[in-house]
C-alpha positions in Angstrom: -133.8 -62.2 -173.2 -130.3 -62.5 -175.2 -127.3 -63.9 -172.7 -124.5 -61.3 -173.4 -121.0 -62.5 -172.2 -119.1 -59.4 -171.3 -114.9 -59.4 -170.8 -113.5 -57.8 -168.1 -109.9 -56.4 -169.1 -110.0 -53.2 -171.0 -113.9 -53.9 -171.6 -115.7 -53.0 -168.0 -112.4 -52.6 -166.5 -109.4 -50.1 -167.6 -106.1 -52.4 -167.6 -104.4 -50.2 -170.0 -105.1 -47.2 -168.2 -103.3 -48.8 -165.3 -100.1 -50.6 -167.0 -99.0 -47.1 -168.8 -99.4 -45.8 -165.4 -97.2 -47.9 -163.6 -94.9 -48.6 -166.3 -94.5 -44.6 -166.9 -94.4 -44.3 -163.3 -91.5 -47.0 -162.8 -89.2 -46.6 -165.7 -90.0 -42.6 -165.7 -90.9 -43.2 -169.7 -94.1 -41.2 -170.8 -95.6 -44.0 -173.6 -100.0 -42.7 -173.9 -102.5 -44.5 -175.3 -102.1 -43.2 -178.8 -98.4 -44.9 -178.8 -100.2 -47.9 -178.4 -102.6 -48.0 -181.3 -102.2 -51.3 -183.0 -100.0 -52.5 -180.5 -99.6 -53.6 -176.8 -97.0 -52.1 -174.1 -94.9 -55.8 -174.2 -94.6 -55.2 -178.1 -93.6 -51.7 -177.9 -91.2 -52.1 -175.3 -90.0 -55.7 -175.3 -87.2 -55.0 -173.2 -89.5 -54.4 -170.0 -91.7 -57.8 -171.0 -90.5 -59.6 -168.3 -90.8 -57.4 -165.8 -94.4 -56.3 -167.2 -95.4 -60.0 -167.1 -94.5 -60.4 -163.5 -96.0 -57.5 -162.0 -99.9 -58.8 -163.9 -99.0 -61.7 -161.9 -98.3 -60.4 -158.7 -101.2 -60.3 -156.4 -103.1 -57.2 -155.9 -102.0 -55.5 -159.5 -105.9 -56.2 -160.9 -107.8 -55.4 -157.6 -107.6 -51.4 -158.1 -108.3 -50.8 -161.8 -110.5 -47.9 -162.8 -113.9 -49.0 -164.0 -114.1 -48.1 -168.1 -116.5 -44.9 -169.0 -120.4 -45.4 -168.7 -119.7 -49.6 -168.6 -121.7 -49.8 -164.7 -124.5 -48.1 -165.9 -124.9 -49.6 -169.3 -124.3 -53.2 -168.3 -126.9 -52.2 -165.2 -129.7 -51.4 -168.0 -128.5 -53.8 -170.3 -129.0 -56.3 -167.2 -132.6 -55.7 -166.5 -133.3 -57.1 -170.2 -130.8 -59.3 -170.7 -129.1 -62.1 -169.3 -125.6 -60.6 -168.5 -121.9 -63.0 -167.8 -118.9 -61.3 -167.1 -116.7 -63.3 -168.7 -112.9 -63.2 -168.2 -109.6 -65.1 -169.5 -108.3 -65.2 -165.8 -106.4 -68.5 -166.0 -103.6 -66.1 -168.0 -102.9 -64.7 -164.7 -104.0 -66.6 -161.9 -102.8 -64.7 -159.2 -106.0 -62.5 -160.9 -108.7 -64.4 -159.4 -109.2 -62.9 -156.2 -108.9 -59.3 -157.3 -110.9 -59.7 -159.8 -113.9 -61.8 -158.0 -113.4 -59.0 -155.3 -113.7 -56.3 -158.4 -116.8 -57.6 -159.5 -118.3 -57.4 -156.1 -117.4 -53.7 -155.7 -118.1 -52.3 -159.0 -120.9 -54.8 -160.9 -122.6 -55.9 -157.6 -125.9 -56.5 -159.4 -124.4 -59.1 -161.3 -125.1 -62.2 -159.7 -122.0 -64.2 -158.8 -122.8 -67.2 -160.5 -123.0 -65.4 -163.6 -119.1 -64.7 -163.2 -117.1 -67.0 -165.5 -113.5 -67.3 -165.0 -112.1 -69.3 -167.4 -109.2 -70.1 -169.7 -110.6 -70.5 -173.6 -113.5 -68.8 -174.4 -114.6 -71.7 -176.4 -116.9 -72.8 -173.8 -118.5 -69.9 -173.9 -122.3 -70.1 -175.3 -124.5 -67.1 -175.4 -125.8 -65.3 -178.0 -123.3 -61.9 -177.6 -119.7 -61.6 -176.5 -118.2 -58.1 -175.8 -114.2 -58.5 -175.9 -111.6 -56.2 -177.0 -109.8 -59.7 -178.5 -111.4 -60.5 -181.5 -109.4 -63.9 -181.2 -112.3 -65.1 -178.8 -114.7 -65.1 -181.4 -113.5 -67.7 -183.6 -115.3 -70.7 -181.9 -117.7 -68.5 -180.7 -121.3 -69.7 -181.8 -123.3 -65.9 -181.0 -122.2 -62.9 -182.1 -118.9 -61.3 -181.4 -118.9 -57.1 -180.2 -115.2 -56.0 -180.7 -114.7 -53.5 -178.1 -111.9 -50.6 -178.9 -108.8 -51.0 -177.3 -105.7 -49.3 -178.9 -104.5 -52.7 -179.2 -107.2 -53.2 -181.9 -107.1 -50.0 -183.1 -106.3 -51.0 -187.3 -108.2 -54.1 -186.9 -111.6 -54.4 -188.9 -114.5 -55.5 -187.0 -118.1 -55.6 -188.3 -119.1 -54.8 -185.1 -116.9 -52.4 -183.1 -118.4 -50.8 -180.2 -116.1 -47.7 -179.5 -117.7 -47.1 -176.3 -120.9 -48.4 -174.2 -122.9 -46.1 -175.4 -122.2 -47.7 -178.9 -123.3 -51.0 -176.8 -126.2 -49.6 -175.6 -127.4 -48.3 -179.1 -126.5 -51.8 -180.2 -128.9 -53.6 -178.0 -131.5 -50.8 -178.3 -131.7 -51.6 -181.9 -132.3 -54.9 -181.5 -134.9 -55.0 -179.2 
């Protein structure tokens, strides 16, 4: 059994989807997903960073995201031959904790909650596979890093870019 290390934000869990919505939805703007290809929302509009950095930190903001396509049923098969951790740079927003401990409970309940890693660096971080839309994590990273698409990543190379969990899934069926 492989121990796959899994992010959270815009991997199982659509951050993205709600920051355009918000944003668009607060400063009546109408910025997509495709505006954002190569880029993140801060960079694109970096008059509204402040005001985007304190609403991530606010509590509540990551307790009601949407759950990313296919990502409960394919960790939930990847889980019953694998050890699965979600693992999740929380300590960038602390206010996150909570929400996304309570998250987890609602969405990936057959994840046991000791395999829930909250952390700061990934460095500490040993398994043999990390899915992370930040390829930034797998520098120090020992196993093998799965870049998962984001538009942030969008123009970045990746020798192993999972598009979508079913691209995970294929992964992992091949090397079984």
């Amino acid at each position: 059994m492989a121990a796959i290390a899994v992010d959270m934000d815009e991997v199982i869990a659509d951050f993205v989807g709600k920051e355009l919505k918000l944003f668009n939805r607060l400063f009546h703007e109408s910025v997509t997903r495709d505006d954002l290809r190569g880029t993140s929302l801060r960079q694109l509009k970096p008059e509204f960073s402040d005001v985007l950095l304190y609403l991530r930190n606010t509590n509540g903001y990551f307790a009601d995201l949407e759950v990313i396509p296919d990502a409960q049923q394919v960790v939930r098969e990847l889980s019953r031959h694998h050890n699965i951790f979600i693992t999740t740079a929380a300590m960038e927003f602390p206010n996150s904790v909570t929400d996304k401990y309570n998250w987890l409970r609602r969405y990936f309940d057959f994840i046991p909650e000791l395999n829930y890693v909250f952390c700061g660096d990934k460095r500490i971080i040993h398994a043999d596979y990390l899915i992370d839309d930040n390829s930034r994590h797998f520098t120090h990273f020992s196993g093998k890093g799965l870049l998962f698409s984001s538009p942030h990543n969008y123009y970045e190379k990746a020798e192993n870019r999972m598009n979508s969990w079913n691209d995970v899934l294929k992964f992992f069926g091949e090397i079984d």
